[in-house]
Every structure is written in C-alpha cells, then in structure tokens.
GULUMGU-121420 format. One line per field, with one value per residue: x, y, z of N, C-alpha, C in turn. Coordinates in steps of 0.05 Angstrom, whole numbers. Each point is the difference from the previous one (the first is absolute). Layout:
BEGIN
nX = (X | ...)
nY = (Y | ...)
nZ = (Z | ...)
caX = (X | ...)
caY = (Y | ...)
caZ = (Z | ...)
cX = (X | ...)
cY = (Y | ...)
cZ = (Z | ...)
end
This chain:
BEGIN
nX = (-774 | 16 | 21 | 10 | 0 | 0 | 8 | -4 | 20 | 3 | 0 | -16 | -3 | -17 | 29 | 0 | -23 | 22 | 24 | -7 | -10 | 23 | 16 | -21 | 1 | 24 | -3 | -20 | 2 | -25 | -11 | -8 | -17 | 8 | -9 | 15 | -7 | 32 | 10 | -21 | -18 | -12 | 33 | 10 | -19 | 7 | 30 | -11 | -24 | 25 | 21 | 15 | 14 | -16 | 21 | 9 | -1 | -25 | 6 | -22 | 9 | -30 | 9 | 16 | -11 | 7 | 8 | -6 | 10 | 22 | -4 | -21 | 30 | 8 | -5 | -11 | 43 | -4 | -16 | 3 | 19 | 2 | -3 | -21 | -15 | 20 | 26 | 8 | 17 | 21 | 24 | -15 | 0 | 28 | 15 | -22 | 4 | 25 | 5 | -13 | 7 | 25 | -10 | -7 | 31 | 18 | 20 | 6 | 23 | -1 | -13 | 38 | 18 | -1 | -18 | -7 | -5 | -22 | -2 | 22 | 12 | 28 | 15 | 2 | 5 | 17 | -4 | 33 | -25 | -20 | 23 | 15 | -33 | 1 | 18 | -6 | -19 | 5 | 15 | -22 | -17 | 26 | 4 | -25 | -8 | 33 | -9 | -19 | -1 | 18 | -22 | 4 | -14 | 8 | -4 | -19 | -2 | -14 | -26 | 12 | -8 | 16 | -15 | -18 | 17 | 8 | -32 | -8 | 27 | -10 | -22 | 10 | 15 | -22 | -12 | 27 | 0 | -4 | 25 | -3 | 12 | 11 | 10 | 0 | 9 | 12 | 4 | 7 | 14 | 13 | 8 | 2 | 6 | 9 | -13 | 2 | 30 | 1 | -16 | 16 | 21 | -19 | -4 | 25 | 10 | -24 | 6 | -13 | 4 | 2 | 32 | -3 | 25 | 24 | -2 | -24 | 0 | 1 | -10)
nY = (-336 | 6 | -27 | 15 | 13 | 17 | 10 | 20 | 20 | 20 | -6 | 27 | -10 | -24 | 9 | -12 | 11 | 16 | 2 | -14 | 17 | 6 | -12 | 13 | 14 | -9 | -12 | 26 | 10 | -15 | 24 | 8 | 23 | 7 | 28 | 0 | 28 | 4 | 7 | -2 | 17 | -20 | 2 | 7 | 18 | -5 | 6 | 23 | -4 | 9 | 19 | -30 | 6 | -15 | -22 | 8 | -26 | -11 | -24 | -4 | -27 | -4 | -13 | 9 | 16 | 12 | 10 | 22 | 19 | 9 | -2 | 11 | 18 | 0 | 5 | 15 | 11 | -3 | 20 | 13 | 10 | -25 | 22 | 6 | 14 | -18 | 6 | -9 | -14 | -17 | 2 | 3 | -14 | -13 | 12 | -17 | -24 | 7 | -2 | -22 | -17 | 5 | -2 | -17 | -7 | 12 | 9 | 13 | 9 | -22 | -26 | 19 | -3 | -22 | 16 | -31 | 25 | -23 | 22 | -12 | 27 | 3 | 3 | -22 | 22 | -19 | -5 | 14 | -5 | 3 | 11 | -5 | 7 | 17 | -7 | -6 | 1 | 16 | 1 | 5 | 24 | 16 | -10 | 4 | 16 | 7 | -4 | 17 | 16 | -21 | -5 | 30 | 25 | -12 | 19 | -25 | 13 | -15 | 14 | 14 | -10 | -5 | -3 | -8 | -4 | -2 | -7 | 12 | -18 | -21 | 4 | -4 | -12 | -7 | 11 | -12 | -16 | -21 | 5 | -20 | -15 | -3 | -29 | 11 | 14 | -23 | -15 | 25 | 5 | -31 | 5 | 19 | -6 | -7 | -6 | -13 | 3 | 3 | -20 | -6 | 8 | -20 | -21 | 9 | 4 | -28 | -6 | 2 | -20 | 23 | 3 | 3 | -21 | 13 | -5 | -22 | 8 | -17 | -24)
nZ = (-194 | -13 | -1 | -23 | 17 | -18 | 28 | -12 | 3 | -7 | -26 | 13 | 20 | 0 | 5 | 33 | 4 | -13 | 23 | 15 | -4 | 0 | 25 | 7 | -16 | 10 | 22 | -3 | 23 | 0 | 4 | 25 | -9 | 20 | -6 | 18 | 0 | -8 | 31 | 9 | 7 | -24 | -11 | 17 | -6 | -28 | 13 | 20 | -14 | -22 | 16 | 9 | -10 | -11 | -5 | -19 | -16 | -10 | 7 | -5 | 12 | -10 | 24 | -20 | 23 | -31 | 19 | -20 | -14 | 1 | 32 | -3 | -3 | 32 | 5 | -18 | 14 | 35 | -4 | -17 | 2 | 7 | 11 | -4 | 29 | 1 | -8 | -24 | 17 | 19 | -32 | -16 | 17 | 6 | -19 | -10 | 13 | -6 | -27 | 2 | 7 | -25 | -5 | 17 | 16 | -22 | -10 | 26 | -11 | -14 | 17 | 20 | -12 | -11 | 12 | 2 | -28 | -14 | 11 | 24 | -21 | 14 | 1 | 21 | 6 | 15 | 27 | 6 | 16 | -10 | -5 | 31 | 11 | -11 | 21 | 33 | 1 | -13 | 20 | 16 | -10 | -3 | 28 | 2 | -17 | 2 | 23 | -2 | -10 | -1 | 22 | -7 | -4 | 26 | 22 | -8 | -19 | 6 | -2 | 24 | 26 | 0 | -27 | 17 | 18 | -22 | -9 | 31 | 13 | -16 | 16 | 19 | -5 | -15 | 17 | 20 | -22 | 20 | 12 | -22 | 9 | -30 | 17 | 13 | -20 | -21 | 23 | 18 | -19 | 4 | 25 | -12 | -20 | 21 | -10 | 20 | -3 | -29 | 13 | 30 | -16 | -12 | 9 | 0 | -25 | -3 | 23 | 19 | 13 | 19 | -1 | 20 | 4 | 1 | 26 | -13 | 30 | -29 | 11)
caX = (26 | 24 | 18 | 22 | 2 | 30 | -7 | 18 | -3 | 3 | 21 | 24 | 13 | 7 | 19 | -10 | -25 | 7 | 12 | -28 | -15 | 25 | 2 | -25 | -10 | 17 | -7 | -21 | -14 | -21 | 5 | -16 | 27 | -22 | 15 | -4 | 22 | 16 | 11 | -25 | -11 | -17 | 10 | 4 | -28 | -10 | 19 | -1 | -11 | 16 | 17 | 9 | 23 | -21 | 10 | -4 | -15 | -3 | -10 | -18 | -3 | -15 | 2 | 30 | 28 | 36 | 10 | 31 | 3 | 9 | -25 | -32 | 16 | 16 | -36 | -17 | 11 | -2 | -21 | -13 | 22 | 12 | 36 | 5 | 25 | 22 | 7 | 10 | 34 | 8 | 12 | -15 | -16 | 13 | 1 | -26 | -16 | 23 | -9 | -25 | -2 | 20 | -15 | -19 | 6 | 24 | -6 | -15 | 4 | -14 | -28 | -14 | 7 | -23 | -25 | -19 | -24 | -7 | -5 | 22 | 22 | 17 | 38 | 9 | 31 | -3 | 11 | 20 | -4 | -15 | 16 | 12 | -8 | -11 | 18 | -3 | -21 | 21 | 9 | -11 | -17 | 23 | 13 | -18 | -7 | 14 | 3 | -25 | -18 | 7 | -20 | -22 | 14 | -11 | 25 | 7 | -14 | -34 | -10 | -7 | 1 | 26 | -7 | -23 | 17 | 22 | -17 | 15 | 24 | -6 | -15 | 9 | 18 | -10 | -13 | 14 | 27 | 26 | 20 | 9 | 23 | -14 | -8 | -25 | -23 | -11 | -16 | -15 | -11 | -17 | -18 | -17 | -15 | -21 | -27 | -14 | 7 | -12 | -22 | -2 | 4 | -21 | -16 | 6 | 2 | -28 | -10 | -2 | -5 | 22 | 16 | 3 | 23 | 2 | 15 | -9 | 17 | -8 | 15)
caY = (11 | -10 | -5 | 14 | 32 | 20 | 19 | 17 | 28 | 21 | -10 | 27 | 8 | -12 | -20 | -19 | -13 | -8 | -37 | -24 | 8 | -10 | -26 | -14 | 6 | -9 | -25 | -8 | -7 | 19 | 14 | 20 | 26 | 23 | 17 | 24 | 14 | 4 | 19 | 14 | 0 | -26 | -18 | -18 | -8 | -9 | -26 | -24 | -28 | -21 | 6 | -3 | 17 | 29 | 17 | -18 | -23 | -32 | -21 | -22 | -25 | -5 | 15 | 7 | 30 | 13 | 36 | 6 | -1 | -28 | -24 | 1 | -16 | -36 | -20 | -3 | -18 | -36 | -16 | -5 | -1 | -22 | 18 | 4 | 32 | 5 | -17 | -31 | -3 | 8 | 25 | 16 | 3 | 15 | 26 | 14 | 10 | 8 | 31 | 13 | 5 | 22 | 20 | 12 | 19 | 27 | 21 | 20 | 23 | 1 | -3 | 18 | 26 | -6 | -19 | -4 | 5 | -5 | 25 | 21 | 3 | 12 | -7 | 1 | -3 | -21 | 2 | -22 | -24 | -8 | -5 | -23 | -20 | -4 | -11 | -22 | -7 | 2 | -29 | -18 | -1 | -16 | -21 | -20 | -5 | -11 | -21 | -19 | 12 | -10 | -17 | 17 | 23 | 15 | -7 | -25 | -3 | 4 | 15 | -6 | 17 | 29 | 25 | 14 | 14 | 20 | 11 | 28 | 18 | -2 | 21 | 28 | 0 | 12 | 23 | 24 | -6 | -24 | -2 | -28 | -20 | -21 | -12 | 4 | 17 | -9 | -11 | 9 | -2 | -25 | -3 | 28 | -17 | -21 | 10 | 5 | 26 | 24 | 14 | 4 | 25 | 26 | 5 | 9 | 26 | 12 | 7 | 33 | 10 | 12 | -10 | 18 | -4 | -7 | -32 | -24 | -23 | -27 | -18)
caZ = (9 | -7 | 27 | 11 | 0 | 4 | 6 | -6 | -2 | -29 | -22 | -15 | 17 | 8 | -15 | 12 | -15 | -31 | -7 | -7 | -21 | -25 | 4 | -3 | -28 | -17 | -3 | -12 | 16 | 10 | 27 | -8 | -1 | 17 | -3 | 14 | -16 | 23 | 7 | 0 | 30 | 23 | -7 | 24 | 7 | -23 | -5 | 29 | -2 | -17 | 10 | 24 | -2 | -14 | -21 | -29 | -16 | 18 | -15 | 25 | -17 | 12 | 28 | 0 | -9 | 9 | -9 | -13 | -35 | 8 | 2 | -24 | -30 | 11 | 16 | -20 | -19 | 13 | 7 | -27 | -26 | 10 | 1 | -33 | -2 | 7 | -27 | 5 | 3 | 28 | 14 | -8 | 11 | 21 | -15 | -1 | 40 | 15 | -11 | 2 | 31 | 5 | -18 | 16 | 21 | -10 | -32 | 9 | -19 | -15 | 19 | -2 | -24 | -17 | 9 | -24 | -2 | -21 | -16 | -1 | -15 | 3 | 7 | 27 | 10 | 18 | 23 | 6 | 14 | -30 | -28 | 4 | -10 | -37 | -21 | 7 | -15 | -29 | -1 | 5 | -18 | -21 | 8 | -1 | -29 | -8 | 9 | -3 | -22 | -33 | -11 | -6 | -2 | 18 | 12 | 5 | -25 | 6 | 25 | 20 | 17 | -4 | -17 | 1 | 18 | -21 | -8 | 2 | -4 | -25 | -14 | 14 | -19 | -28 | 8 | 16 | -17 | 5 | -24 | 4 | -17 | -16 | 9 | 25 | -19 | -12 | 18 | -6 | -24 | -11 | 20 | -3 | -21 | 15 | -6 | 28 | 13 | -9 | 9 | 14 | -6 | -26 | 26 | 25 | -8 | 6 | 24 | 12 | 27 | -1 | 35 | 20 | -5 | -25 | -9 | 15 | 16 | 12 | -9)
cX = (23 | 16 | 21 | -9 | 24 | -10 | 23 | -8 | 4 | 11 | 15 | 28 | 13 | 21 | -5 | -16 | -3 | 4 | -18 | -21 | 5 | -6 | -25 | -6 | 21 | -6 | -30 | -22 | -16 | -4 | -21 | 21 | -16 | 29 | -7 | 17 | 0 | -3 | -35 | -6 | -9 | 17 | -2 | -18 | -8 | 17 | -3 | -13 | 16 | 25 | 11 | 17 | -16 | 19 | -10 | 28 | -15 | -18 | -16 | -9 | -14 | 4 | 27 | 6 | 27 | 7 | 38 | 1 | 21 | -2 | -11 | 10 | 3 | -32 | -2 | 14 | -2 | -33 | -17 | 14 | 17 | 34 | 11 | 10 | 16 | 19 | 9 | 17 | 0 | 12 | -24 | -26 | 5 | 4 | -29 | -10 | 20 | -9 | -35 | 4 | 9 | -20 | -30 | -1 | 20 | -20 | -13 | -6 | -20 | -28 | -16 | -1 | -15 | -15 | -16 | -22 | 6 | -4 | 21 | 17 | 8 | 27 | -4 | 32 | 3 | 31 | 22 | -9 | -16 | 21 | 2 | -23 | -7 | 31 | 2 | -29 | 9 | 20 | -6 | -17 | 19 | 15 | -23 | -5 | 31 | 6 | -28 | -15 | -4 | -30 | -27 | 5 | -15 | 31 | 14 | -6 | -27 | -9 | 2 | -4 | 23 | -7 | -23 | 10 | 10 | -17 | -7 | 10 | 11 | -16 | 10 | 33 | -6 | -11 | 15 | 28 | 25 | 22 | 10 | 20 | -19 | -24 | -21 | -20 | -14 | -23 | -24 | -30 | -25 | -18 | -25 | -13 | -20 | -35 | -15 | 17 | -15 | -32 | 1 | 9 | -21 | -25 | 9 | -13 | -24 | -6 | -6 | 0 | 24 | 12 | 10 | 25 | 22 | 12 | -17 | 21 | -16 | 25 | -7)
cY = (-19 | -6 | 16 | 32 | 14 | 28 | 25 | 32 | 9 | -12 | 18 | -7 | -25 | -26 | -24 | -17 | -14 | -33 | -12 | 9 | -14 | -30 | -14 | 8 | -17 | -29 | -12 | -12 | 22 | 7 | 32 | 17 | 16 | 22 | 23 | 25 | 14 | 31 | 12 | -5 | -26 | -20 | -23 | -22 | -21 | -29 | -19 | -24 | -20 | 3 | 14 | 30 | 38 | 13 | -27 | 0 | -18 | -13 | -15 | -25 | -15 | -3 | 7 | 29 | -3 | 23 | -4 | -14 | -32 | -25 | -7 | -24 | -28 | -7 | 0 | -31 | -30 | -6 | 8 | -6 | -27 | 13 | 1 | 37 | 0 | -10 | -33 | -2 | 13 | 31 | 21 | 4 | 20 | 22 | 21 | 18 | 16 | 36 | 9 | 13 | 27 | 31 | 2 | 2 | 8 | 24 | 22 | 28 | -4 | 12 | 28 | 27 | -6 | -26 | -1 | 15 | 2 | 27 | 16 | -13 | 13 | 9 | 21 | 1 | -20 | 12 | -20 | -26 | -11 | -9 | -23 | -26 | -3 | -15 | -27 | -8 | -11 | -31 | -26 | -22 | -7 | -26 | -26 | -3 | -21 | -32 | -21 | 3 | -13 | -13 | 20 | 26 | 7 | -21 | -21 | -23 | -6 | 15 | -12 | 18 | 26 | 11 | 11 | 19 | 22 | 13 | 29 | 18 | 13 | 31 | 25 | 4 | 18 | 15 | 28 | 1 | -4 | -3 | -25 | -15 | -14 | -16 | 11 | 20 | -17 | -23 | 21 | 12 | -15 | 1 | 21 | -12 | -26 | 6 | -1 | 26 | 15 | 3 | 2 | 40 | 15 | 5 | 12 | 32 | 14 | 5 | 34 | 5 | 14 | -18 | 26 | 3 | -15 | -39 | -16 | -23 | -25 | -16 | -31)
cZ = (-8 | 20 | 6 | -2 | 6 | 5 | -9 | -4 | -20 | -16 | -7 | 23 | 26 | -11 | 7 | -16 | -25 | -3 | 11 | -20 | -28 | -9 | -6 | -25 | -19 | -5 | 2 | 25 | 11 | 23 | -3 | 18 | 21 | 2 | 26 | 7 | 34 | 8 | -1 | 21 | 13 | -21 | 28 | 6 | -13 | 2 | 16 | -4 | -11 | 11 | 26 | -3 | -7 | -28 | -33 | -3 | 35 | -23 | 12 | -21 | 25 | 30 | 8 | -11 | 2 | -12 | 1 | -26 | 4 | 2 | -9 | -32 | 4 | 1 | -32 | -29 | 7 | 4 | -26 | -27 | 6 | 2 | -34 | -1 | 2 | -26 | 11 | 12 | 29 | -4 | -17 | 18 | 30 | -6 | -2 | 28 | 3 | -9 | 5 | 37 | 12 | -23 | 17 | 22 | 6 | -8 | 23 | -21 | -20 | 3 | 1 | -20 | -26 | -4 | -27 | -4 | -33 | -17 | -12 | -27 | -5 | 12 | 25 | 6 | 18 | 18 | -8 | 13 | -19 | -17 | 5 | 1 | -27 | -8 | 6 | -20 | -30 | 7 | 3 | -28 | -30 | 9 | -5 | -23 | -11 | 11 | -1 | -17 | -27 | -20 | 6 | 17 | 30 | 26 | 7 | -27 | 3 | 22 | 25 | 21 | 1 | -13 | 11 | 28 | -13 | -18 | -1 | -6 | -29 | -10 | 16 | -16 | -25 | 7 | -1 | -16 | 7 | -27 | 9 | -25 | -21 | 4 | 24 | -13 | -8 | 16 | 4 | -23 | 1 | 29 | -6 | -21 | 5 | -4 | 25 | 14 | -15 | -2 | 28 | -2 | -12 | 31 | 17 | -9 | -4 | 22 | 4 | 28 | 12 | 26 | 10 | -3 | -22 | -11 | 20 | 9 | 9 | -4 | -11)
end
C-alpha cells in the first residue's frame, strides 16, 4: 500500500477531486487512486471508512486524513512538496491563496449552472449572475498572468496550487463556451493543454456510471 491515498468521485463530474489529483500528478508523486462514484445508493456507505464528511476529495497520509480539495492542496504542498505548491515570493504567494480561496468558496452561479461534465459540448446561455462571474474569473485569471506570469505560461508562471483550483473551471468554461478577453482564453488554452488535464478529461469521458443528478456537490 502506498503512503498517500487520494480518495475521489467521477472524473466526469467531480471538479473537486480534480485539484489534488492534479497537484499530485504534476509534481510526480505517488499515490494510489481509489475511485468511488457518486450519488448511488451505498455511495455513503462506501465513503464512510475514508470520510469524515462522506463527501470527495480525502487524502489519507499514513495516520492523517484531510478532506476538502483545498486543504488536501495545503497539507500535500507543507508536508510533501517542501511548500513547493505554492509560487515563490510573499506577494505571489499572497495573491495565489487569495484567488484560490475565492474560486472555491464564490462562484455559486457557476457551481450551479455549469457543472463540470467532461462530456458536455456545447454553448450554454449563462444567467446575468454567471456573466458577472465569468467576468470576475476572466480578471482574475488576466490580472495574474500580467503581473506574475512572466517566467512560464500558467498563473504565476510555474504550476501551482491556483492552477489546479482553476483546473475546472477551465474545463467547464470549454465545455459550455465561456466568452473571454485575449489573455484569460489564452491561459486557458494552455491550462486545457496540460497533458494530465487532458487525461483527467479522456477518463472522465470514459466513464459510464449514470448520476442521478445533474451537478456533484463536493468539495
């Protein structure tokens, strides 16, 4: 048995799950994958042994659970990555936690109007309350690339935790055809081009198990 386990739900469907998943394939650390698919009769059943909350992502490092996508990022960046998730520098760093923090607990409209599913293509009209977060998003994602971005093509110029937060959003964006400024397309772009997003997407799209409902609420 491997020391770190990442517990997680649907790839079609679980955005959550995505970012530690991410994080851990990016920097090359091993970890076994136990997949349990959401919204079924003995899901509950199934989590209870690895989760306090009963919902995904959790991570168990040898006698240490932590649930929440989030978290899971901070624990995985101070106690395996020597805080190597996070970028270099007091204000890039402050900047990073600030937007990740705010993209995984804002964005209601989104969350709920288009919910990550790896299958879907196709132009979603979006709610006056959507616009306004697809524009806050859009700034965010053009304000960081211009201010930090100068030393490689991801929000802080090397990978970090905030991209695997923005990972996602990223694919529900291309899915449901987000209209975006230059700059936040083009982030995008390069985040979608990421070779671990795009097999966390080719898997998603293999799955079959059906959800009852239409958007997995983890966190």
């Amino acid at each position: 048995m491997k020391d770190i386990r990442l517990v997680i739900g649907d790839k079609n469907y679980s955005s959550w799950s995505m970012c530690p998943w991410l994080l851990l394939k990016m920097f090359d650390i091993e970890f076994e994958e136990i997949r349990i698919t959401l919204y079924q009769d003995n899901t509950a059943e199934k989590l209870g042994p690895y989760s306090p909350s009963l919902k995904v992502p959790v991570l168990l490092h040898r006698d240490i659970t932590v649930w929440d996508s989030l978290a899971i990022c901070e624990y995985i960046s101070e106690e395996v990555l020597a805080d190597a998730g996070w970028p270099n520098g007091s204000k890039r760093r402050a900047s990073a936690r600030s937007v990740s923090s705010e993209i995984h607990s804002e964005f209601p409209a989104l969350k709920k109007e288009w919910p990550m599913n790896c299958k879907a293509s196709y132009r979603l009209k979006p709610s006056e309350g959507l616009v306004d977060e697809i524009a806050r998003i859009d700034a965010i994602w053009s304000c960081c690339r211009r201010r930090f971005g100068e030393n490689g093509n991801y929000l802080y110029g090397r990978f970090s935790i905030a991209d695997c937060l923005f990972a996602p959003v990223a694919v529900c964006f291309d899915a449901y055809g987000a209209e975006l400024s230059g700059e936040a397309n083009s982030y995008m772009r390069h985040l979608l081009d990421n070779p671990f997003v795009q097999k966390w997407i080719l898997l998603g799209r293999r799955e079959k198990e059906p959800l009852s409902i239409a958007y997995a609420s983890t966190a």
